[in-house]
PDB file with SEQRES, HELIX, SHEET and CRYST1 records, atoms N, CA, C and O in Angstrom:
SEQRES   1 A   65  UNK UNK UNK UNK UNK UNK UNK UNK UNK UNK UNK UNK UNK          
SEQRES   2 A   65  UNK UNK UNK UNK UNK UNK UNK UNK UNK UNK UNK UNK UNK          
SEQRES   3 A   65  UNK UNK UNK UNK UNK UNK UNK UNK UNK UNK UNK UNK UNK          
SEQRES   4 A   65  UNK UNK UNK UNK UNK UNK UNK UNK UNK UNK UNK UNK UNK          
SEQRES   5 A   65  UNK UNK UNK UNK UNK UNK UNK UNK UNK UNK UNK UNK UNK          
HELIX    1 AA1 UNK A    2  UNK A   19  1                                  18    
HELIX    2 AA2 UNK A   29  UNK A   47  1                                  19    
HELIX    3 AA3 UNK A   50  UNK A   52  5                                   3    
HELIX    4 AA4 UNK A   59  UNK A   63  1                                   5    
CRYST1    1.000    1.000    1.000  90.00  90.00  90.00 P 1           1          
ATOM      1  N   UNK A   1      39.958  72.457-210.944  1.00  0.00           N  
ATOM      2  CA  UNK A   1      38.562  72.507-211.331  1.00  0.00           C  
ATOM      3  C   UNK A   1      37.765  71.363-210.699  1.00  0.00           C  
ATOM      4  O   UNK A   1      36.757  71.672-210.063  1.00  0.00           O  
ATOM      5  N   UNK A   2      38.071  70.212-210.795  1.00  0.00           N  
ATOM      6  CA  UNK A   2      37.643  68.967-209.954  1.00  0.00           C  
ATOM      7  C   UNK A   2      36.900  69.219-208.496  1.00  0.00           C  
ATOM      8  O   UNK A   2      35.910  68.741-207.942  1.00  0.00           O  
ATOM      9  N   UNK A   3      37.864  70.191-208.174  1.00  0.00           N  
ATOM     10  CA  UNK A   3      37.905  70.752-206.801  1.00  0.00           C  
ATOM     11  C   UNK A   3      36.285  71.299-206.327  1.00  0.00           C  
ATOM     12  O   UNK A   3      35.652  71.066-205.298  1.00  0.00           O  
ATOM     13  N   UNK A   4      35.992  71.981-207.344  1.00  0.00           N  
ATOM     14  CA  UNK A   4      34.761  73.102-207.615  1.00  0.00           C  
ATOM     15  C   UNK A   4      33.715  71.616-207.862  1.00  0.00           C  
ATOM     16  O   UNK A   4      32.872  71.416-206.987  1.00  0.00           O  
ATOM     17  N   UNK A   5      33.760  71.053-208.524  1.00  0.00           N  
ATOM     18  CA  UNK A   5      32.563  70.124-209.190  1.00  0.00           C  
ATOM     19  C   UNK A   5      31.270  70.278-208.240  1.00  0.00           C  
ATOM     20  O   UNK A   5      30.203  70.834-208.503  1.00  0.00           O  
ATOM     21  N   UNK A   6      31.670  69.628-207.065  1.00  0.00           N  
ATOM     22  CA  UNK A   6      31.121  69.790-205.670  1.00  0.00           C  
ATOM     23  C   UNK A   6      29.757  70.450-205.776  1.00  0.00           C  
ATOM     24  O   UNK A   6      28.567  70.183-205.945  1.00  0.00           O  
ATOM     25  N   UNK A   7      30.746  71.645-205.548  1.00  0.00           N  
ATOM     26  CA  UNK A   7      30.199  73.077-204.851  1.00  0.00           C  
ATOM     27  C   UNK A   7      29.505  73.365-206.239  1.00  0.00           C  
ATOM     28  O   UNK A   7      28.293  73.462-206.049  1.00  0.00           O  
ATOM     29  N   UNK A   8      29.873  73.554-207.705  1.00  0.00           N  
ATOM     30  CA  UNK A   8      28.791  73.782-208.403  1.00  0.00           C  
ATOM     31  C   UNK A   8      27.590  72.795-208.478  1.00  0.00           C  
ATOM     32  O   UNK A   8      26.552  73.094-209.068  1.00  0.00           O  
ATOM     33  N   UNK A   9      27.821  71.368-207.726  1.00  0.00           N  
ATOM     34  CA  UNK A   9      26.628  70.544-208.366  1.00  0.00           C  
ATOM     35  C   UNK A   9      25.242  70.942-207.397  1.00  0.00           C  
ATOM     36  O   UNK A   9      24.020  70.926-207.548  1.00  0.00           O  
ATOM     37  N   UNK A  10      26.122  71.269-206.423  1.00  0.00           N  
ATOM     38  CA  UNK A  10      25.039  71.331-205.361  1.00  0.00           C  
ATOM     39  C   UNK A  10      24.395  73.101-205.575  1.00  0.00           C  
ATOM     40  O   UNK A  10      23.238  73.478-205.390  1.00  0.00           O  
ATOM     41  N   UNK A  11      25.202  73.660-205.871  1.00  0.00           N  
ATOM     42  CA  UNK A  11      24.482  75.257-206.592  1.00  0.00           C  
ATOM     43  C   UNK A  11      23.584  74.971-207.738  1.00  0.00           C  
ATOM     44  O   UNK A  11      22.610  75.714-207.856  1.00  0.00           O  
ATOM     45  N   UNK A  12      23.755  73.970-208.645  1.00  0.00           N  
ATOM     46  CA  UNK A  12      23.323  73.843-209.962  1.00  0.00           C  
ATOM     47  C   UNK A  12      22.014  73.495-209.481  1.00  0.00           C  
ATOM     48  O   UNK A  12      21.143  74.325-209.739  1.00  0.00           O  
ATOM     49  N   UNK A  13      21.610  72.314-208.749  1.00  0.00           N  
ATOM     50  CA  UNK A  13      20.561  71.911-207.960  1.00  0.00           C  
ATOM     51  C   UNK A  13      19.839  72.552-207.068  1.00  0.00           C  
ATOM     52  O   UNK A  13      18.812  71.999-206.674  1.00  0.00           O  
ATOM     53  N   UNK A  14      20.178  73.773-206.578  1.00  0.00           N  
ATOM     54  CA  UNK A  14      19.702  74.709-205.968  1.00  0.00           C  
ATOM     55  C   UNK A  14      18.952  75.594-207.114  1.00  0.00           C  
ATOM     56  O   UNK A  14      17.844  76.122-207.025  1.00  0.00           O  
ATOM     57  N   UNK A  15      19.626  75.607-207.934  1.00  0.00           N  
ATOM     58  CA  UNK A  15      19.456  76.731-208.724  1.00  0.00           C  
ATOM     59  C   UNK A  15      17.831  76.083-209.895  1.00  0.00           C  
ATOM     60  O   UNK A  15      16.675  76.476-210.052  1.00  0.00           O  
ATOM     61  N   UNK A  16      18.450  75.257-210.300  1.00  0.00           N  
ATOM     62  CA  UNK A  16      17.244  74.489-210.814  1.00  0.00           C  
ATOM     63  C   UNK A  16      15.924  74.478-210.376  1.00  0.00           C  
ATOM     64  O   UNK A  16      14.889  74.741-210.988  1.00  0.00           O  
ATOM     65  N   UNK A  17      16.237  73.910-208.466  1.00  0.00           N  
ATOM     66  CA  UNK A  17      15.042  73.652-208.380  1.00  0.00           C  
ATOM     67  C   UNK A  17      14.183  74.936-208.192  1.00  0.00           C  
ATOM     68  O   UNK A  17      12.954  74.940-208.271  1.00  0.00           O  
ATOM     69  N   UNK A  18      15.043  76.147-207.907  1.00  0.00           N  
ATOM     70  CA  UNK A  18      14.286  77.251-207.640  1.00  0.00           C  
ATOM     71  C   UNK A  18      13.400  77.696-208.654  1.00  0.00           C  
ATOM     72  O   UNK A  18      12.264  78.101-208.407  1.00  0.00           O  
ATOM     73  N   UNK A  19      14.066  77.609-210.191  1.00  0.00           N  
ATOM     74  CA  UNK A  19      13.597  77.904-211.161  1.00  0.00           C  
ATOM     75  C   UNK A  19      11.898  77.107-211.598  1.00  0.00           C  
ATOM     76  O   UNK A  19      10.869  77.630-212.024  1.00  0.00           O  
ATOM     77  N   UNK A  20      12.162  75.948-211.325  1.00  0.00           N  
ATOM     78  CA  UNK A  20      10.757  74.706-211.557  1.00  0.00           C  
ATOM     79  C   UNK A  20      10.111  75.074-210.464  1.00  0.00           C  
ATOM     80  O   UNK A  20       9.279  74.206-210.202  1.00  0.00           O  
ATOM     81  N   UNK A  21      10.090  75.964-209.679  1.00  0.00           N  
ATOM     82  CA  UNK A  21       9.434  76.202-208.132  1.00  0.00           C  
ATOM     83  C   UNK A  21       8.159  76.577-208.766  1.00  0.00           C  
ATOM     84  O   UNK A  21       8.401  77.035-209.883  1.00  0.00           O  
ATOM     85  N   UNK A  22       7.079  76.568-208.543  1.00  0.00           N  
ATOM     86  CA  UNK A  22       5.802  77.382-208.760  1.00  0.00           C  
ATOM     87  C   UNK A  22       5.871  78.614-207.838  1.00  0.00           C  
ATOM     88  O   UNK A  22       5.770  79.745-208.314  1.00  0.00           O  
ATOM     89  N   UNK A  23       5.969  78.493-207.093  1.00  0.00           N  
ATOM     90  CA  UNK A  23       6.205  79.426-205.846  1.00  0.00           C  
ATOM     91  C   UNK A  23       7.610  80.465-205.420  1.00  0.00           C  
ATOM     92  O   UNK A  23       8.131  80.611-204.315  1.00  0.00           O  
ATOM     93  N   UNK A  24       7.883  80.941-206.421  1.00  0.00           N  
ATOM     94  CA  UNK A  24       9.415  81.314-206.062  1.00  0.00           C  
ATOM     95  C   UNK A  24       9.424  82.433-205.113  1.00  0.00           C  
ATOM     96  O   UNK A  24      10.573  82.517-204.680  1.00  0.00           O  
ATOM     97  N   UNK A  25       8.412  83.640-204.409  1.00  0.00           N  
ATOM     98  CA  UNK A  25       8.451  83.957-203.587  1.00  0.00           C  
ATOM     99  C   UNK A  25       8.782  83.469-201.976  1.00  0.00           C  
ATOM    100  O   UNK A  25       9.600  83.714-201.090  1.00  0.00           O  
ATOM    101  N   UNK A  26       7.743  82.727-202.182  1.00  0.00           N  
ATOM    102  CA  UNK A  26       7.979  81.381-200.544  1.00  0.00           C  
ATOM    103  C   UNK A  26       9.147  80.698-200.353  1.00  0.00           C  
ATOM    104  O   UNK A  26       9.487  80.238-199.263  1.00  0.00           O  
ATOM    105  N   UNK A  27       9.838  80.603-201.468  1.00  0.00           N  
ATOM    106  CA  UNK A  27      11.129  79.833-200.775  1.00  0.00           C  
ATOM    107  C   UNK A  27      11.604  80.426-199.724  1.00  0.00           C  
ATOM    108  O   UNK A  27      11.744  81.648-199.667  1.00  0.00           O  
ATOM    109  N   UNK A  28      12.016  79.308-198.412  1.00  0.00           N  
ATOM    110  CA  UNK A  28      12.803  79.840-197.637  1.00  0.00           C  
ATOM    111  C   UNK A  28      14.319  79.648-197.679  1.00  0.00           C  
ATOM    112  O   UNK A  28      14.935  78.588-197.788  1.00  0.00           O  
ATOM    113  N   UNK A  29      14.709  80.674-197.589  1.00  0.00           N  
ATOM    114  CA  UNK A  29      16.650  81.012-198.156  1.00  0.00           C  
ATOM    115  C   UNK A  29      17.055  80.360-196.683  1.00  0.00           C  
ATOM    116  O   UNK A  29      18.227  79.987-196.632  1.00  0.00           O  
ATOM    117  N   UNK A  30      16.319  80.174-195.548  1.00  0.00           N  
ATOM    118  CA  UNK A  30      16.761  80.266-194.588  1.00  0.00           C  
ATOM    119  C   UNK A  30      17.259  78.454-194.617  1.00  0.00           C  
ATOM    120  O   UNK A  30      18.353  77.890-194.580  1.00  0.00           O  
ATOM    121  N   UNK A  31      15.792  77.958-194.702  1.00  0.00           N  
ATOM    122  CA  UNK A  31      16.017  76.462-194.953  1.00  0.00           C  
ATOM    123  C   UNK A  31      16.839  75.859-195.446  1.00  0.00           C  
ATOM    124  O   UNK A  31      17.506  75.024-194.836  1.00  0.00           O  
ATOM    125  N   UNK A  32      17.023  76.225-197.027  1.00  0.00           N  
ATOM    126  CA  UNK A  32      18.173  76.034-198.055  1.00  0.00           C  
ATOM    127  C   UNK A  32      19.393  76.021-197.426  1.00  0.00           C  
ATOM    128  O   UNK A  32      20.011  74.984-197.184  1.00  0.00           O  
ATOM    129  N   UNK A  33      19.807  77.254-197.119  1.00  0.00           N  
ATOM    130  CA  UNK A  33      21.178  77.598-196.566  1.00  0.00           C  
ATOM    131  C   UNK A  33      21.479  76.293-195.101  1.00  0.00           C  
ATOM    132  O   UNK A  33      22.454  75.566-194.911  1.00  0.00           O  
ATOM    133  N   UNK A  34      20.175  76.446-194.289  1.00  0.00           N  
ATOM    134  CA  UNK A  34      21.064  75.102-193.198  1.00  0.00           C  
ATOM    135  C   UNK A  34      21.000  73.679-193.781  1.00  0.00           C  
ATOM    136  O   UNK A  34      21.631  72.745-193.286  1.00  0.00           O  
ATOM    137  N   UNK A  35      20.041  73.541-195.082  1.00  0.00           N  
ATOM    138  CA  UNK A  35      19.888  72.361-195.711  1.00  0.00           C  
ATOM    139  C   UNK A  35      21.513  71.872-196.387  1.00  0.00           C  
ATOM    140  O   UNK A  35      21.998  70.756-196.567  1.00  0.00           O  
ATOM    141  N   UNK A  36      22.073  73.321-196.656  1.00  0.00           N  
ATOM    142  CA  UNK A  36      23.471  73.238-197.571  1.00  0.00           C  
ATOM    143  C   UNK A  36      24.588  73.294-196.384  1.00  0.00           C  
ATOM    144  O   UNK A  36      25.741  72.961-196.658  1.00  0.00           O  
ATOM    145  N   UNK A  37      24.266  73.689-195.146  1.00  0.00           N  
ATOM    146  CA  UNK A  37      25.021  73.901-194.210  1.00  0.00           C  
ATOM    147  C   UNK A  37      24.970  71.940-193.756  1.00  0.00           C  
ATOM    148  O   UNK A  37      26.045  71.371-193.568  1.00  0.00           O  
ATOM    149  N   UNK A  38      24.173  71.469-193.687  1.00  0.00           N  
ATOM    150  CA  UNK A  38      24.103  70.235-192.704  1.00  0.00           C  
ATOM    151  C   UNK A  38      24.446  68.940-194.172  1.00  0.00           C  
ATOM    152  O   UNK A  38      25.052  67.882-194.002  1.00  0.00           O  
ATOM    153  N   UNK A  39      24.243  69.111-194.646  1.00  0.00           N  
ATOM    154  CA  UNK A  39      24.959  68.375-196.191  1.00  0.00           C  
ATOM    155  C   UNK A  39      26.543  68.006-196.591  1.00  0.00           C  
ATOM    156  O   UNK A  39      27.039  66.976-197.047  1.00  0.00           O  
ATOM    157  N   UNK A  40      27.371  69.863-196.056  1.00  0.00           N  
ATOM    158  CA  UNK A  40      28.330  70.002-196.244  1.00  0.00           C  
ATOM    159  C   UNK A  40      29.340  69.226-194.620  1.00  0.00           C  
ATOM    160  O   UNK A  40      30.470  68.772-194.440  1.00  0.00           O  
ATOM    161  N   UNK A  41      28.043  69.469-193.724  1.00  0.00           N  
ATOM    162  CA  UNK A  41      28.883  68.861-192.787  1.00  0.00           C  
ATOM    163  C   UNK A  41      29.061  67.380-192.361  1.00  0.00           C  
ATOM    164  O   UNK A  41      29.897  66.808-191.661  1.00  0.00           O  
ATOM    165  N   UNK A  42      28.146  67.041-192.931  1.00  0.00           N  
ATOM    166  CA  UNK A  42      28.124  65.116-192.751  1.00  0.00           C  
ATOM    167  C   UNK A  42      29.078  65.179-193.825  1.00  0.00           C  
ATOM    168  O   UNK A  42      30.111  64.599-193.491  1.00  0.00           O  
ATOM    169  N   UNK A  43      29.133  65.665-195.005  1.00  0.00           N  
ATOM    170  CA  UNK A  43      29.926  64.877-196.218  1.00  0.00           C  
ATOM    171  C   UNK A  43      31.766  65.217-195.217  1.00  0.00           C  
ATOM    172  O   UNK A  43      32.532  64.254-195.180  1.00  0.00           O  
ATOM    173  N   UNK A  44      32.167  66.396-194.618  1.00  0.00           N  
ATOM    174  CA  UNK A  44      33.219  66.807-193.913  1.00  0.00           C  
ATOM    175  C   UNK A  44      33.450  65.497-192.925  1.00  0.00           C  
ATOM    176  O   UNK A  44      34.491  64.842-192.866  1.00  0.00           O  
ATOM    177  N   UNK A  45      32.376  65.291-192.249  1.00  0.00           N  
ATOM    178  CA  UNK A  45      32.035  63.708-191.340  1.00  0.00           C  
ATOM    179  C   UNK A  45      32.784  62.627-191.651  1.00  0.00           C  
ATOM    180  O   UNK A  45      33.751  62.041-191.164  1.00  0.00           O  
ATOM    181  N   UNK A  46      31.720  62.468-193.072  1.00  0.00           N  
ATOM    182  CA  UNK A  46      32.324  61.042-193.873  1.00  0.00           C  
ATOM    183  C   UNK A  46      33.615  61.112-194.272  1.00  0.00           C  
ATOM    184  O   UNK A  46      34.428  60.257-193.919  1.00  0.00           O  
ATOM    185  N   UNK A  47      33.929  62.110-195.029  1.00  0.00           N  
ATOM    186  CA  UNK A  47      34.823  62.195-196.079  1.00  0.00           C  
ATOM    187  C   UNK A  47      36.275  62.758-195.388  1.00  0.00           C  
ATOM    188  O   UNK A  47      37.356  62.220-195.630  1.00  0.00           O  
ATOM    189  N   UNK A  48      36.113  63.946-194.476  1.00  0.00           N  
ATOM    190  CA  UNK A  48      37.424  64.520-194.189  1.00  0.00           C  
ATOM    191  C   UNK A  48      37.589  65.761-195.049  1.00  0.00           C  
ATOM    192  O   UNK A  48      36.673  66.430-195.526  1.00  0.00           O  
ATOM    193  N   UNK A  49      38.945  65.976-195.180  1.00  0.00           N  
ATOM    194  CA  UNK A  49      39.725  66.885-196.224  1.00  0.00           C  
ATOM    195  C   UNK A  49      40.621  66.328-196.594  1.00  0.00           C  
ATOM    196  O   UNK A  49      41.773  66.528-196.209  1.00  0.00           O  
ATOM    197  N   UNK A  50      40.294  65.576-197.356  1.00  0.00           N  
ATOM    198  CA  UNK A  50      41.748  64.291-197.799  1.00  0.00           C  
ATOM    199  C   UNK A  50      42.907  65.619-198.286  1.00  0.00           C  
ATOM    200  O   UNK A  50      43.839  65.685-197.485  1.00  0.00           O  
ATOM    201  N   UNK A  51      42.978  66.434-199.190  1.00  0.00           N  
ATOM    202  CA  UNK A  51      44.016  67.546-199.000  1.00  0.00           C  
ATOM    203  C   UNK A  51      44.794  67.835-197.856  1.00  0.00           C  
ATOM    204  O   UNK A  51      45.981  68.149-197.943  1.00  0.00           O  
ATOM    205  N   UNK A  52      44.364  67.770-197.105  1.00  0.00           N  
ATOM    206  CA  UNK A  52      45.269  68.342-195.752  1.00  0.00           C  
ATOM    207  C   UNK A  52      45.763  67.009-194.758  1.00  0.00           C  
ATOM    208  O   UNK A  52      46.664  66.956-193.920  1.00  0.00           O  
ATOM    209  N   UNK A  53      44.924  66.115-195.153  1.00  0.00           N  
ATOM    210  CA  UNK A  53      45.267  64.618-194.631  1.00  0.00           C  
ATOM    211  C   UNK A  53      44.515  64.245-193.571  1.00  0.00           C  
ATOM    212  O   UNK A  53      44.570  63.147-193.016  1.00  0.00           O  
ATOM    213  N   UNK A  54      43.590  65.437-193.196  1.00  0.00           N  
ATOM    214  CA  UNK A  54      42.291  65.059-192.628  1.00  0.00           C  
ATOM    215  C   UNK A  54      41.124  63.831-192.874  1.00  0.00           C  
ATOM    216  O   UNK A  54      40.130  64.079-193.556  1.00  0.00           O  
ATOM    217  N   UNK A  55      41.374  62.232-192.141  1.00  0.00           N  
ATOM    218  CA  UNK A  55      40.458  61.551-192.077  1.00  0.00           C  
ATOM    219  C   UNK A  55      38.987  62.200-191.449  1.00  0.00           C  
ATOM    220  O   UNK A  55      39.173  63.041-190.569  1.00  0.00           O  
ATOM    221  N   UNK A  56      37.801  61.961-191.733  1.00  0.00           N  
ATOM    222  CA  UNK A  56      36.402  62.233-191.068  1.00  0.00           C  
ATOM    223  C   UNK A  56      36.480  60.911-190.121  1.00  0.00           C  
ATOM    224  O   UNK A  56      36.913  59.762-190.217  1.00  0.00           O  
ATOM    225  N   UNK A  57      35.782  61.763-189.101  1.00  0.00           N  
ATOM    226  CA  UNK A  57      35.612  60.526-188.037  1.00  0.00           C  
ATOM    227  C   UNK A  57      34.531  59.313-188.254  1.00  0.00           C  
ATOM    228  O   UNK A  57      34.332  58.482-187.368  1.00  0.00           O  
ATOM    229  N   UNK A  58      34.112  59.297-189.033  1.00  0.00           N  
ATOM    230  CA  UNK A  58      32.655  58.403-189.434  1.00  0.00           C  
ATOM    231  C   UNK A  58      33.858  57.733-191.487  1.00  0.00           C  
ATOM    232  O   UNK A  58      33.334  57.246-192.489  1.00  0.00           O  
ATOM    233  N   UNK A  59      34.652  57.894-191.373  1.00  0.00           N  
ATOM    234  CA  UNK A  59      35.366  57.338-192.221  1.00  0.00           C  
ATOM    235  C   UNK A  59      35.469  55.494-191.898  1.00  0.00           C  
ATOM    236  O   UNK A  59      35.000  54.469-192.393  1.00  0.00           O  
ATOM    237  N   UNK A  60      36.216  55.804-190.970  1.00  0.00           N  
ATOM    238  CA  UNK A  60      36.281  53.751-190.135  1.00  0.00           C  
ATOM    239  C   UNK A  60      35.233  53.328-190.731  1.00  0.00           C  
ATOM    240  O   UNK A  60      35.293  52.837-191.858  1.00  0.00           O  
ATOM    241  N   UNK A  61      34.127  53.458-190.063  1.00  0.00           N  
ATOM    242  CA  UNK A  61      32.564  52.915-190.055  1.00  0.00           C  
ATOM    243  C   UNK A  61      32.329  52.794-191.270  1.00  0.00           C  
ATOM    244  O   UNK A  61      31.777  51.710-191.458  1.00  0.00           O  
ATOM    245  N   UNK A  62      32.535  53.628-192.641  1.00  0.00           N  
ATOM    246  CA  UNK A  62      32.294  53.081-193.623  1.00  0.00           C  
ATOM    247  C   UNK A  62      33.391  52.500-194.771  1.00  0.00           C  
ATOM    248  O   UNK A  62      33.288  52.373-195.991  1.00  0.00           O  
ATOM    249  N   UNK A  63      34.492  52.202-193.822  1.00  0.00           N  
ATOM    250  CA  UNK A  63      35.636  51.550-194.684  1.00  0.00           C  
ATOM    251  C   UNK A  63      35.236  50.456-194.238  1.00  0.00           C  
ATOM    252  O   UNK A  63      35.399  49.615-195.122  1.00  0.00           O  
ATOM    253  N   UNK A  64      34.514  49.725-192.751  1.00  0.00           N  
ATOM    254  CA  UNK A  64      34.464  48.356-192.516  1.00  0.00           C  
ATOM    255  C   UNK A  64      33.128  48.139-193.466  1.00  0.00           C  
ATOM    256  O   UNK A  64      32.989  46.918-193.545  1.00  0.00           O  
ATOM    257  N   UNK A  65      32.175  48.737-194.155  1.00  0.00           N  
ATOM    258  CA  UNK A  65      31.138  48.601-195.255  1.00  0.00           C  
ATOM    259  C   UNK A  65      31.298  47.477-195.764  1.00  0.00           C  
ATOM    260  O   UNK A  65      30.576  47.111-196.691  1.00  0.00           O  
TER     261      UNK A  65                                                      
END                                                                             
């Protein structure tokens, strides 16, 4: 379940803000989706897949922090 936290926090926040939107027609799904696409890939950056034993290459840089 830990696993999921993630992926629901960042749905939960999606989901929210759509709801407080005044505008819920205009959202663009398109934006969102590369907003969640380019999020997921810096954190892959930083972080890796510590599961598989995958360091991120931008890991170093913030272990010398």
């Amino acid at each position: 379940m830990e696993r999921w936290m993630g992926i629901l926090g960042l749905l939960f926040f999606v989901i929210i803000s759509f709801f407080l939107s005044e505008r819920r027609r205009n959202v663009s799904w398109r934006l969102v989706g590369w907003g969640l696409i380019l999020q997921i890939a810096l954190a892959l950056a930083v972080l890796g897949i510590p599961a598989l034993g995958i360091e991120g290459p931008l890991r170093m840089f913030f272990d010398l922090a």
